[in-house]
C-alpha positions as CSV (number, residue, x, y, z in Angstrom):
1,X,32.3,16.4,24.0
2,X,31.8,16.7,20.4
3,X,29.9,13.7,19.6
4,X,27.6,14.4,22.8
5,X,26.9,17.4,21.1
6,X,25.7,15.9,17.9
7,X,23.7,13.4,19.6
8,X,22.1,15.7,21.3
9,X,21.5,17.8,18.3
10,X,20.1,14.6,16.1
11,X,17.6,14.1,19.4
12,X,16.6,17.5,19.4
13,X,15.9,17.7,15.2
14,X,14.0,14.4,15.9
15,X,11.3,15.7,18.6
16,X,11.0,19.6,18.2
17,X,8.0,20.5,16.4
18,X,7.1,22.6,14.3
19,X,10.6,21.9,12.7
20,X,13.5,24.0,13.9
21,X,15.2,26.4,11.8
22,X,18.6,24.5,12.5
23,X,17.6,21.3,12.0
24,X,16.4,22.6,8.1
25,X,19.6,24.3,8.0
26,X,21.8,20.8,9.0
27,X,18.9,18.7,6.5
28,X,19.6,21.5,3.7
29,X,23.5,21.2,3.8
30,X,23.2,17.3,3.7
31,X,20.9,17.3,0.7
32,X,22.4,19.6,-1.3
33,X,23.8,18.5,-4.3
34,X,22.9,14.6,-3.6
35,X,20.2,12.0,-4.9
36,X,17.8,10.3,-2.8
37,X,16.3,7.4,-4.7
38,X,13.1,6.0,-4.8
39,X,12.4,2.3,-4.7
40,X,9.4,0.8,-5.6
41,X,8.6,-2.5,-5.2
42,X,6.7,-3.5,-8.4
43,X,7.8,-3.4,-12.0
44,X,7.0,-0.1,-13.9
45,X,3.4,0.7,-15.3
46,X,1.4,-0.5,-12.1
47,X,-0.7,1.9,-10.0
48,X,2.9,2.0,-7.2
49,X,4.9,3.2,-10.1
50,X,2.4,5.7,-11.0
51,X,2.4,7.1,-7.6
52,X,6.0,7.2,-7.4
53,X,6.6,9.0,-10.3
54,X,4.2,11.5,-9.9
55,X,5.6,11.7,-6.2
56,X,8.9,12.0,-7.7
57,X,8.1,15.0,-9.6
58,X,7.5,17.1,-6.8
59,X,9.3,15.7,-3.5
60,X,12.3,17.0,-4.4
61,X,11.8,20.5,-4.6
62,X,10.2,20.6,-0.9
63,X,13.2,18.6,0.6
64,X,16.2,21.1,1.9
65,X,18.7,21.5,-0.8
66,X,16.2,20.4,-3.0
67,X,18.3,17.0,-4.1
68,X,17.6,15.0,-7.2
69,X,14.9,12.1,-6.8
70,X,15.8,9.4,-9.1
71,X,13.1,6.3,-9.2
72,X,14.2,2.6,-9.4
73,X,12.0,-0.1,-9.9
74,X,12.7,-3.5,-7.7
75,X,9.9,-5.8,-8.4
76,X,10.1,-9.2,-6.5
77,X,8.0,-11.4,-4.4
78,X,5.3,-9.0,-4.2
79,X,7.2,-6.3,-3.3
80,X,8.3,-8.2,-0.1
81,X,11.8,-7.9,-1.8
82,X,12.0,-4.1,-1.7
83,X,10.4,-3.9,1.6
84,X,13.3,-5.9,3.2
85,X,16.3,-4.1,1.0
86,X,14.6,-0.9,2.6
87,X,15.1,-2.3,5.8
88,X,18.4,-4.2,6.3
89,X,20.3,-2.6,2.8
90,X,19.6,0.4,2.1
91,X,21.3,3.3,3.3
92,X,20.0,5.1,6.5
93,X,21.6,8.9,5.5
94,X,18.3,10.0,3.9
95,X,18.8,9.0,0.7
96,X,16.7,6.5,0.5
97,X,12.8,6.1,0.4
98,X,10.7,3.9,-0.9
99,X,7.3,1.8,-1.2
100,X,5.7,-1.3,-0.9
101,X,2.4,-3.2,-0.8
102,X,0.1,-1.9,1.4
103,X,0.5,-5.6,3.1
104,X,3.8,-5.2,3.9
105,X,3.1,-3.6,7.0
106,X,0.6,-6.3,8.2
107,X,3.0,-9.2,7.8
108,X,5.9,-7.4,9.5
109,X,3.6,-6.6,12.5
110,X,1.7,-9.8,12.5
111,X,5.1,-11.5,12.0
112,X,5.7,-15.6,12.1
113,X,6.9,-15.7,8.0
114,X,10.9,-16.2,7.8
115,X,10.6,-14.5,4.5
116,X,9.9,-11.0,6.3
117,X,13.2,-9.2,7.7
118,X,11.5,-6.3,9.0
119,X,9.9,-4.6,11.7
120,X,7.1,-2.3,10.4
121,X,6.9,-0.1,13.4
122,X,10.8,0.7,12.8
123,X,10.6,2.2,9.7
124,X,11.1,6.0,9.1
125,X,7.1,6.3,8.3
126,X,6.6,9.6,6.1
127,X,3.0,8.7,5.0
128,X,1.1,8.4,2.0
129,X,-0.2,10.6,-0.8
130,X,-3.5,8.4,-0.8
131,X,-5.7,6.7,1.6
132,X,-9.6,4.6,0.9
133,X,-11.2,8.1,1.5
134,X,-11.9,8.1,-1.6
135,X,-11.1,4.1,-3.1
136,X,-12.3,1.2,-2.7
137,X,-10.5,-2.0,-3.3
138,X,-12.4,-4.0,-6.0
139,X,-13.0,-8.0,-6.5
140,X,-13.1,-7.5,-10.6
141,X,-14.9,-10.3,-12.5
142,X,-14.9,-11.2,-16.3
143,X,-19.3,-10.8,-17.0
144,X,-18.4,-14.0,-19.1
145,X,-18.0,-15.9,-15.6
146,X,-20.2,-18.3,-14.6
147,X,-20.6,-16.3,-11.3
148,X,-22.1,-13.1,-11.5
149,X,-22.6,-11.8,-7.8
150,X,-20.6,-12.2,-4.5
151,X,-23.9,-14.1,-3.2
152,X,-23.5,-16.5,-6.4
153,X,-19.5,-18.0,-4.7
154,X,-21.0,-17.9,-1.5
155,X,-24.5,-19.8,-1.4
156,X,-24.4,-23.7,-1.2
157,X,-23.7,-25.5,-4.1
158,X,-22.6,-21.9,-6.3
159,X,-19.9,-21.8,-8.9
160,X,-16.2,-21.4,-8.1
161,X,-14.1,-18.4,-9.7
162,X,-10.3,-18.3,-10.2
163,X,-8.5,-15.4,-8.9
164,X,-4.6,-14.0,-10.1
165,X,-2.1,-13.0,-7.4
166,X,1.2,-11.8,-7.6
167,X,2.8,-13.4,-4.4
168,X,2.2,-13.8,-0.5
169,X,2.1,-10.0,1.0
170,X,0.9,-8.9,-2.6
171,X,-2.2,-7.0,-1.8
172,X,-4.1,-9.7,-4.6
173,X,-3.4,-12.3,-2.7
174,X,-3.5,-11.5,1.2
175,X,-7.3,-10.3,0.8
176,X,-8.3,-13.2,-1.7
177,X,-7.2,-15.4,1.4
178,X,-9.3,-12.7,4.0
179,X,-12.4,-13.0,2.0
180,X,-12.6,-16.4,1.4
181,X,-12.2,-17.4,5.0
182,X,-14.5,-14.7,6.3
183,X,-17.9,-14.6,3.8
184,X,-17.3,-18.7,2.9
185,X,-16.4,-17.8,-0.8
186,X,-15.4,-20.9,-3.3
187,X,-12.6,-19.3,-5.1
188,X,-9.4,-20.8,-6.4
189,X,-6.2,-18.7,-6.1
190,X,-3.5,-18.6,-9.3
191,X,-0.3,-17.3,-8.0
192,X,2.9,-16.0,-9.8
193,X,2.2,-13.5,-11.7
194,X,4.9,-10.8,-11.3
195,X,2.7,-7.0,-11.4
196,X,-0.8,-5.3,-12.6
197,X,1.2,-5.5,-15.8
198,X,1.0,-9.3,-16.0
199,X,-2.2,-9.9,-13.9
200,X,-4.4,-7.8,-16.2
201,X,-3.9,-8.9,-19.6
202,X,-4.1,-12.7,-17.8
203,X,-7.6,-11.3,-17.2
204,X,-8.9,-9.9,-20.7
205,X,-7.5,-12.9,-22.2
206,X,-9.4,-15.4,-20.2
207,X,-6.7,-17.0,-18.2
208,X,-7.9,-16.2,-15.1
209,X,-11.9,-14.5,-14.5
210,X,-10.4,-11.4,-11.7
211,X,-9.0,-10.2,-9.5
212,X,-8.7,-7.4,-6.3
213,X,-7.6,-4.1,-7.5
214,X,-8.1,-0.6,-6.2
215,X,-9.9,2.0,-8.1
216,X,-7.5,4.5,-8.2
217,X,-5.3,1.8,-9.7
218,X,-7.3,0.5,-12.4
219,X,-8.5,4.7,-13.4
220,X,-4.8,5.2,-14.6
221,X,-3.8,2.0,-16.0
222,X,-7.2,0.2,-17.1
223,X,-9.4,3.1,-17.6
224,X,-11.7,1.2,-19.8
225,X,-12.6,-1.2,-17.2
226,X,-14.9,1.5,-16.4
227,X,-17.1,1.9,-18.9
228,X,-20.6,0.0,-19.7
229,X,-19.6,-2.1,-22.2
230,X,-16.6,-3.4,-19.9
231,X,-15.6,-7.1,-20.2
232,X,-15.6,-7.0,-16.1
233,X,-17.8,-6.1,-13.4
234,X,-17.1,-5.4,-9.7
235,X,-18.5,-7.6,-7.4
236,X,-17.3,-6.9,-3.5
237,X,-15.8,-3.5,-2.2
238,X,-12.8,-4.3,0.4
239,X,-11.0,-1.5,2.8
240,X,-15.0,0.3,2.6
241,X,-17.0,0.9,5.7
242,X,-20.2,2.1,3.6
243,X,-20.4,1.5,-0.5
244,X,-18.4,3.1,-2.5
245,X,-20.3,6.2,-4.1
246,X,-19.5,4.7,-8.0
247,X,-20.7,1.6,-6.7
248,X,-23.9,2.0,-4.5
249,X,-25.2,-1.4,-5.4
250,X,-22.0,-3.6,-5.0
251,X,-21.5,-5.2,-0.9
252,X,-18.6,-4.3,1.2
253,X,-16.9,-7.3,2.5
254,X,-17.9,-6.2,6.1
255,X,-21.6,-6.9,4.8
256,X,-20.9,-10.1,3.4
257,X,-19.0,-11.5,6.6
258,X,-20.2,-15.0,7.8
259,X,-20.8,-13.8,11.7
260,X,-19.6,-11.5,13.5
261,X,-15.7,-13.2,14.4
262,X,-15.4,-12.7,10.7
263,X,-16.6,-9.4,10.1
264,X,-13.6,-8.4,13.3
265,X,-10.9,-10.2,11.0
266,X,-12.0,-8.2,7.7
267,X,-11.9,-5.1,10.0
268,X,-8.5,-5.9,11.2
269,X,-7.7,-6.4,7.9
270,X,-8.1,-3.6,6.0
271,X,-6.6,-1.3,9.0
272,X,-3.7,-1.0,6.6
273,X,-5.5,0.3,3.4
274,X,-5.9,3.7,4.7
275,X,-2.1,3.6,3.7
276,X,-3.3,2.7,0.2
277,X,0.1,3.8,-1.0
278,X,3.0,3.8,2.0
279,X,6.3,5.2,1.9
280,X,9.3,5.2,4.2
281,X,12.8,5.4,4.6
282,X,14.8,3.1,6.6
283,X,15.1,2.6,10.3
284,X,17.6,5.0,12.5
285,X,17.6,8.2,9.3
286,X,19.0,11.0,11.7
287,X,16.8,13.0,13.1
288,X,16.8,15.9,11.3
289,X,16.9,14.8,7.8
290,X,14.2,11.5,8.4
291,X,12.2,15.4,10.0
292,X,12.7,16.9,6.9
293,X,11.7,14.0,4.5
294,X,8.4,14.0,6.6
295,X,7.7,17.5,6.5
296,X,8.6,17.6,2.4
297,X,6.7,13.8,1.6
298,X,3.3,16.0,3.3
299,X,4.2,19.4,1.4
300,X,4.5,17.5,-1.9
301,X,1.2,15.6,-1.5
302,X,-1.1,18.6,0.2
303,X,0.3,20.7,-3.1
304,X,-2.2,21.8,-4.8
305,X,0.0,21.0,-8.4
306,X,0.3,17.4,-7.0
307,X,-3.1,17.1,-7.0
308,X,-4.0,18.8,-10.1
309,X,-1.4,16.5,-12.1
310,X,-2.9,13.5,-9.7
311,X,-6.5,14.2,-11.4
312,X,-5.0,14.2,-14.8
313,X,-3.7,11.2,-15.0
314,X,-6.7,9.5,-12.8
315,X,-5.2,9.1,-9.4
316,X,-6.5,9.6,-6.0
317,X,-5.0,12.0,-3.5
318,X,-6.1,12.4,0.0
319,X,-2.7,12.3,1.9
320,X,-1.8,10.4,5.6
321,X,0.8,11.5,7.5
322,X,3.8,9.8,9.3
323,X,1.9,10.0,12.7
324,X,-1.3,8.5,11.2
325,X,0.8,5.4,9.6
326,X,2.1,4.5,13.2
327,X,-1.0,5.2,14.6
328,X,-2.7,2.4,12.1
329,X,-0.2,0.2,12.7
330,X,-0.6,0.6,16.9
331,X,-3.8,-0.8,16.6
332,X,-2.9,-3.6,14.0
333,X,-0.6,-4.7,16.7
334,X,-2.7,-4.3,19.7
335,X,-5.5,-6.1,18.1
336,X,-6.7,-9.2,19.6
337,X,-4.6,-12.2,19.4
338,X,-7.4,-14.5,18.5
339,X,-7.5,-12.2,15.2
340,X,-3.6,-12.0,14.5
341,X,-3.5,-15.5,14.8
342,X,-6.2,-16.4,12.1
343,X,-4.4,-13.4,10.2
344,X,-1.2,-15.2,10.3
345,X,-2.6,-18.3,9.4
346,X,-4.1,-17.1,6.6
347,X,-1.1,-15.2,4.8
348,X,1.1,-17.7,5.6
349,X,-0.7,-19.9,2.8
350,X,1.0,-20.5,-0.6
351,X,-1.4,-22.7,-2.2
């Protein structure tokens, strides 16, 4: 009789809404005087780490018995490494979060890779403190390149341009692989490098010409990219419907796309940038602590101190939710097969 009760407890803390004052009260006593860690899946310095830390700051104070947040870093495989520990390692009491590529998602849901050990959709989604409202996700190019439009790598007989990636899933390499399928772009993939860290010194020293990065990224670790004088240029806008305002004169890569089977595949594509930055805890949290993590991951990022230290140190902050994530990820996985299939195809390449 006693563990009926506690199931049905843990079911009731997982579906009553707004959340019920005894669920906080179970969450509270759980949380006090514990840690939760953070994991993120890139090395420290790189526009996920920034997030996190600044997420860190204030999560823990909006979580019932206001637990420690401590942040570990977990770099690997483009962050496919954490994504999986989060999954199948981690523990599932609640302490534990974390975050990965904003790619992640799409492979677990389009699934077919044996390096993936995860279903996206089983996650305990709490959101994400930033979505493309307000981004864009930027093909850089060095101006020294012999290319110096997106119409220059994708006209007959037009210069190639070499790209950095960190790995398969990585976010520089999944839509390097979109874009030069869907607009016909001549452009030569380098993978291996480990983070931003590593990709963006490759660029200013000439070792590779660019590379996709968000805005919000590049604001609070390459500020100087911005300015006139810049040794790089932006010259396609990914995870945009219209231009970005900063950028009115630089094509979206739904504008660019070959015919109209391509410009569907870019769309179904960038379905999971709106979770520019995604966070979750594992699979099967009880009810009413994975509830509270929700409620406290939205409180942090819809505080107005989060988002005046977010503008300090140049980051974006227009917050999605936990029911927003899954809703995304529905329609990734109830888009047409014809589409997943050329998706799948497409990440799965390594060369």
């Amino acid at each position: 009789m006693r563990s009926f009760k506690s199931l049905a407890f843990v079911l009731a803390c997982s579906t009553l809404s707004p959340f019920n004052p005894a669920c906080a009260d179970s969450a509270a006593d759980f949380f006090k005087g514990k840690q939760v860690t953070m994991t993120i899946g890139y090395g420290p310095g790189g526009g996920y780490d920034v997030y996190s830390r600044l997420l860190a700051r204030h999560l823990g104070p909006k979580i019932p018995g206001q637990p420690g947040i401590v942040v570990q870093n977990m770099p690997g495989a483009g962050s496919l490494r954490a994504a999986n520990y989060l999954y199948n390692s981690a523990p599932r009491d609640g302490t534990a979060i974390g975050t990965f590529s904003r790619n992640m998602p799409l492979m677990g849901v389009l699934g077919g890779n044996k390096n993936v050990q995860f279903d996206a959709r089983k996650f305990t989604w709490l959101g994400s403190p930033s979505s493309v409202i307000e981004d864009a996700n930027l093909l850089w190019l060095r101006k020294d390149a012999e290319a110096k439009t997106i119409h220059d790598i994708i006209r007959p007989g037009g210069p190639e341009i070499i790209l950095g990636s960190s790995a398969e899933g990585s976010t520089s390499n999944d839509v390097v692989l979109v874009v030069r399928d869907a607009l016909g772009a001549r452009i030569k993939l380098i993978h291996g490098y480990p983070d931003s860290n590593a990709l963006n010194p490759a660029i200013e020293r000439g070792e590779i010409q660019g590379r996709f990065v968000g805005i919000s990224a590049i604001a609070s670790s390459q500020p100087h990219w911005f300015k006139p004088d810049s040794m790089v240029r932006p010259i396609l806008q990914f995870a945009r419907t219209t231009r970005h305002p900063m950028y009115p004169d630089v094509p979206t890569a739904r504008e660019m796309a070959k015919d109209e089977a391509s410009r569907i595949l870019v769309e179904a594509a960038e379905i999971p940038y709106q979770l520019a930055r995604p966070y979750v805890a594992p699979p099967n949290v009880p009810g009413d602590r994975a509830k509270a993590l929700q409620i406290a991951f939205m409180a942090a990022a819809n505080d107005p101190e989060f988002a005046e230290d977010a503008k300090r140190i140049r980051v974006e902050v227009s917050p999605v939710g936990p029911e927003e994530a899954m809703r995304m990820l529905d329609l990734l996985a109830n888009a047409p097969d014809a589409v997943k299939e050329k998706l799948r195809s497409l990440l799965s390449e390594t060369r």
